[in-house]
N, C-alpha and C positions, 0 to 999 in steps of 0.2 A: 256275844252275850254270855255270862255267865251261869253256870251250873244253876242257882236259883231261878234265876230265869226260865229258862228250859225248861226246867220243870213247872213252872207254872203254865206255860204255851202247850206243852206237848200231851199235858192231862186232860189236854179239850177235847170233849167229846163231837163235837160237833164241826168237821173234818175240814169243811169248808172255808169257815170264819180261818182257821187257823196262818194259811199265807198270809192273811189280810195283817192280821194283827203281828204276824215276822215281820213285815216289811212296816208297818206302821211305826211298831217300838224299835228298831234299828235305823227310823230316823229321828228319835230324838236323842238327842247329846250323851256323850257316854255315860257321865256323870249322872244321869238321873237315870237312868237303865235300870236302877235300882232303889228307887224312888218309892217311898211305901205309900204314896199315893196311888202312881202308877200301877206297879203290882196290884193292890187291892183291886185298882177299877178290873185290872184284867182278870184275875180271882172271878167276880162277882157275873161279866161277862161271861164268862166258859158257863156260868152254871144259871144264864136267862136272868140275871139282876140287872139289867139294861136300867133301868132309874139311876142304880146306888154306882152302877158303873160311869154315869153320865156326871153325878156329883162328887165322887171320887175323882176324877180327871182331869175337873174346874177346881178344885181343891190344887191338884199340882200344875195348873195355869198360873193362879192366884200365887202363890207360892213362890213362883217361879220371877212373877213380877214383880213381886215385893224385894226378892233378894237384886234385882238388877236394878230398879229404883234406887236401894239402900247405896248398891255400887258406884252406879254414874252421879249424884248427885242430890242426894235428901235436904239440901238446903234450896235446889230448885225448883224439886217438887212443893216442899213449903211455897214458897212465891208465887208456884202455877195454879195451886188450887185454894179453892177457896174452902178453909176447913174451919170447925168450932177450937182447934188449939192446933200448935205444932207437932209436928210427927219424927220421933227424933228414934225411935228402933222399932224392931217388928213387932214388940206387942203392941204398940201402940196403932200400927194399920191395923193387927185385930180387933182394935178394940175402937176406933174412932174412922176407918177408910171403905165405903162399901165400895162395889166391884164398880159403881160408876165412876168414882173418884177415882179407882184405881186405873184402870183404863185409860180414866181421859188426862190423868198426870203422867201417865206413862209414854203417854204418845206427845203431849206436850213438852216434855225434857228429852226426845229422840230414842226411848227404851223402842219405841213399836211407829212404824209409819202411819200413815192415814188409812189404806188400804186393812192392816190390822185391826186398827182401832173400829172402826165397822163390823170386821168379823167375830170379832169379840165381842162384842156388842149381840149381835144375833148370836153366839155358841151360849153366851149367858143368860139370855134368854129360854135360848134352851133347856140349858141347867137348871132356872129358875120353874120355869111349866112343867119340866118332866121329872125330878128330882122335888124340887120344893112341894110341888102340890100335887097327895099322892091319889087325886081323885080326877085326875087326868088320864088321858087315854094314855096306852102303853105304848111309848116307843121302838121304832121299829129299830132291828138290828143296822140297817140303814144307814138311820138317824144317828145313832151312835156312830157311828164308823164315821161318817162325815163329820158330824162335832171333834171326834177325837182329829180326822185329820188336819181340820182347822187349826185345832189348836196348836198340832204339834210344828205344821208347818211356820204358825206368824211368831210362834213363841218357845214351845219347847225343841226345835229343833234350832232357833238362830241364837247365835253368839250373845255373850253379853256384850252390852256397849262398850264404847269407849269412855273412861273418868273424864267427868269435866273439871275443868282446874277451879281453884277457887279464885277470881277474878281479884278480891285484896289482895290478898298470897301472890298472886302474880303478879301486878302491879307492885309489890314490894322489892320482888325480884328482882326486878328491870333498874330498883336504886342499886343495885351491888354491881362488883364489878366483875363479879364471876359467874354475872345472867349469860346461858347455853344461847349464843348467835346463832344457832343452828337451821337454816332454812324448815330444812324438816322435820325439826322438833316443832317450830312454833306454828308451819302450818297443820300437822297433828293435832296442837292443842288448843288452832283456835278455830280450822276448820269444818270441828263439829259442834262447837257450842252452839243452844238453840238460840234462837233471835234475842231472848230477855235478855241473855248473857253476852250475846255481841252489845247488842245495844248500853248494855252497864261498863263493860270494859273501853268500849270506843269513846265513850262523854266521860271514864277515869283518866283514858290517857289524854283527851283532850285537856283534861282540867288539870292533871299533871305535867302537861307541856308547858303550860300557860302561869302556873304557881311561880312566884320571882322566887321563892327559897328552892325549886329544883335545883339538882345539882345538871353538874353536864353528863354525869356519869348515865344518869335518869333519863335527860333529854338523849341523849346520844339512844340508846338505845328502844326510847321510843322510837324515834327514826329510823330505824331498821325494822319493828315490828308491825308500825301501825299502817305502809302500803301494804303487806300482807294481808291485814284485819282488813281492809278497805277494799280487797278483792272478794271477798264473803259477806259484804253488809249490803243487806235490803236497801234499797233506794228512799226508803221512809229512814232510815237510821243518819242516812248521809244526809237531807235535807236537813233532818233537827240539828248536827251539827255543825253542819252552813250556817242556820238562823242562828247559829250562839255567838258568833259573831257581831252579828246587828249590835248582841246585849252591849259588848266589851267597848264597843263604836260608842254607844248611850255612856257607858260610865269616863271616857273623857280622859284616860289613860293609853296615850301616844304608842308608848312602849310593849303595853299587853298586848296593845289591837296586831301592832303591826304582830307581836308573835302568833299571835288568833293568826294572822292572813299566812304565816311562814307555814305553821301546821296544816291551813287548806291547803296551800302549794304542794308540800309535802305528799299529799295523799291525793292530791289531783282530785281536790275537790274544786274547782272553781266555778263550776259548771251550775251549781246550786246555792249559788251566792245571792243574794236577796240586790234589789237593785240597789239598794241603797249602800248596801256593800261594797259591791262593784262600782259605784261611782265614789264611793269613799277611796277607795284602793286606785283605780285607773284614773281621776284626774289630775294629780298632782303628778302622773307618770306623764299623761300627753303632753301638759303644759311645758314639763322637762324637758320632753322633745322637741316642741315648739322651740324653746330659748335657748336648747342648744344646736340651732340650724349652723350648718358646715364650721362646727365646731368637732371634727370628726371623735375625737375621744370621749368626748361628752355623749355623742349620738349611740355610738357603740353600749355605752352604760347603758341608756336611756332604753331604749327599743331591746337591748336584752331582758329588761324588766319588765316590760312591757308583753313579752314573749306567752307568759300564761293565761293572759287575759286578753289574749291577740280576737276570740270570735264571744267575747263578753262584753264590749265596749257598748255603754250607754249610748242612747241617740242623739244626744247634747251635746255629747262628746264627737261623735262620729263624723263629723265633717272636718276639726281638726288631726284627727286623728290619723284618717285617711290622706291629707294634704299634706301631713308632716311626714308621713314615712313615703311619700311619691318622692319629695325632696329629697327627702333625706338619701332613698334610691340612686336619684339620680345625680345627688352632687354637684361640681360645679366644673368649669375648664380655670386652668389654671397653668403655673410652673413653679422650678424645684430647682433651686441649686446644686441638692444630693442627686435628683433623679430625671430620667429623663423623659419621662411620661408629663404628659398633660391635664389625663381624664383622671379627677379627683373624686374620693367618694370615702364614705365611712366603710373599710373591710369589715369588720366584724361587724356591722348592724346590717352590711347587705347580706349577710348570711345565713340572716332570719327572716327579713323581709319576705321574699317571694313566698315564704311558709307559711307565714302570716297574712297574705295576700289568698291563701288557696281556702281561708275561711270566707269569702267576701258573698254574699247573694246579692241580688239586683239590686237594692239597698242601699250598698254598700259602693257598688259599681256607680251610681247614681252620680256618690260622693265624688268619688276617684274622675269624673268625667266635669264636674262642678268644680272641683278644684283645678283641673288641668285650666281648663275656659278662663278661671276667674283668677292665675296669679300671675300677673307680667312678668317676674321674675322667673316662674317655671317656664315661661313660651318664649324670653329670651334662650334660656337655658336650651331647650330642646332644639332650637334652630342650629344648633351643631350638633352634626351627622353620631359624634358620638355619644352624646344625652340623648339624641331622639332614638339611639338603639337601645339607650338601657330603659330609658319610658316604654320602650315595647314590647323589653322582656315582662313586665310589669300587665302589660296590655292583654298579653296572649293568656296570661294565669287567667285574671279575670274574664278574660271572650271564653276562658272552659268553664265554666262557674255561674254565666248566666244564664235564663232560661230562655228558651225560644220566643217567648212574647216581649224580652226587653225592647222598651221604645226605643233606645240610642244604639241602639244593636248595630249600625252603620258607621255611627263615630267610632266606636270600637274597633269595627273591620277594618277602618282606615289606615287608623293607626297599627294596627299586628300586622297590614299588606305596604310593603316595601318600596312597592311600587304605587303606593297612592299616597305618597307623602304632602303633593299640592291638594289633594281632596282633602286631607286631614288639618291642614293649616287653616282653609276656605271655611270648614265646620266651627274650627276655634273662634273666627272672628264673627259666626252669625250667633 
């Protein structure tokens, strides 16, 4: 602490107060150590002014909030509360923001957490009963000392926040091509915006994705930023931009929608896809699969496509969908002039299958046992030794995946045990 300091602490007559109040003001920030609100409340202290010291030191609260407001973001405080005009410098919290506004905008843009905002709440109260109205009882040295500790610990001792970016400004950025790729710049500056502000930048860059005059410079770079932004968004932010989808579906533009569904992919949203979505998107992909049966370069497309909305699939859908990728599995026997193998099969789309498989519940398994039964084509298929082992790589995913009460829980065991291959044929034909 400095020489003025000092002197003001050390003229205290009153021997005991005195650690209390060392140790108080040596935690709030250096910077205000010398705070002529500060000083004052302590002045007034030393010499029994417990009122004028209790509104002297809500004065360098007040103070204190106003400047880290002005810091982090005064166009988000505008948006958070609800005031008679805009508050664009400090005279203007003088003169139009009481301490409730101030508070509760403070804590709504991240200046003070909820635990503060409480406490704040009771110290100004304080302020207001023991300070405002001087025909109150007299507070006790106490009372003071606790108000001041409040204060110092939720406000005058913590950091100012972190700037929030301005969300246009940023989003401009992202068209140049000399937007900072930097992991840790961008989760710095979008991992503490408050919700208003994720939720405003998330449905900009949505609708920046989606505009036909972006450049690619703009797209490209969304792409890189907006999984980051989608690891920080409330689960209410990500539905609304699932459902903005439905809208792009209604307006009948081929080209937008499929970009709408590129950007959910993108952010691995598919999960809050409205049904009508998801059956928009996944059945032109099943039917693909369907018609491209042992067409293997075709299936490989198909089922990679199909990849993200492997545990999304409508119930309409789900029986074909199930049936075509057991086929598709499992292939067909065959030969090759080039090679000398027999057992045929799409490589690349068995290479997502079984992953796509490890989504299935009882449901699901229902399907996969419904379509085994019901395609003479697959029960040809599988009477050789080699189809009937890759149906049972198939078998064993799903026998981990159902629950203990599945009804067909036996046809399943059949087929995953090697040694019940006639109990498994015998089931097929009842």
């Amino acid at each position: 602490m400095n020489d003025r300091q000092l002197t003001v602490i050390t003229t205290n007559e009153n021997s005991e107060i005195i650690p209390i109040m060392e140790r108080a003001l040596l935690s709030v920030r250096e910077e205000l150590r010398d705070d002529p609100y500060i000083l004052e409340a302590v002045k007034v202290l030393q010499v029994g002014g417990y009122r004028s010291s209790i509104g002297s030191f809500w004065n360098a609260v007040v103070d204190d909030l106003r400047n880290k407001i002005l810091f982090r973001s005064i166009s988000l405080f505008n948006k958070s509360i609800d005031l008679t005009r805009e508050i664009k410098t400090y005279e203007d919290f003088q003169n139009y923001v009481n301490d409730d506004h101030l508070i509760e905008g403070a804590y709504k843009i991240g200046v003070i957490g909820w635990e503060a905002s409480k406490v704040l709440k009771h110290a100004k109260e304080t302020r207001h009963i023991f300070s405002g109205h001087p025909k109150s009882s007299d507070p006790s040295i106490i009372k003071v000392l606790a108000m001041m500790d409040d204060c110092i610990k939720y406000v005058l001792n913590a950091e100012y926040p972190a700037q929030i970016i301005d969300v246009k400004q940023y989003v401009a950025n992202l068209a140049e091509q000399s937007f900072d790729r930097n992991v840790v710049s961008i989760e710095s500056a979008l991992g503490d915006l408050p919700e208003i502000y994720k939720n405003e930048l998330a449905n900009r860059l949505y609708t920046s994705y989606l505009h036909p005059q972006s450049t690619s410079i703009l797209r490209s770079n969304i792409e890189f930023v907006a999984p980051i932004l989608w690891r920080v968004l409330p689960k209410t932010i990500k539905v609304q931009i699932a459902r903005r989808v439905d809208q792009e579906i209604q307006k009948g533009n081929s080209e937008i929608t499929q970009t709408a569904f590129s950007f959910i992919e993108l952010v691995q949203n598919q999960g809050y896809l409205s049904v009508v979505s998801r059956r928009y998107q996944t059945e032109p992909l099943v039917h693909a699969l369907t018609k491209a049966f042992d067409d293997f370069p075709r299936e490989n497309e198909a089922v990679k496509a199909l990849v993200p909305y492997a545990s999304l699939i409508p119930e309409e859908l789900m029986a074909e969908y199930v049936l075509s990728l057991t086929k598709t599995y499992v292939g067909r026997m065959g030969s090759s002039a080039r090679y000398s193998r027999t057992d045929f099969y799409a490589d690349g789309a068995a290479l997502y299958i079984p992953e796509m498989f490890k989504s299935f519940d009882d449901h699901a398994a229902n399907h996969f046992i419904d379509g085994i039964k019901n395609s003479e084509l697959l029960i040809r298929r599988i009477k050789e030794p080699a189809k009937l082992r890759r149906l049972r790589v198939l078998a064993n995913i799903v026998f981990e995946k159902i629950s203990e009460s599945f009804h067909n829980k036996q046809f399943i065991e059949s087929l995953c045990d090697e040694t019940r291959d006639e109990e498994f044929f015998q089931l097929i034909r009842n």
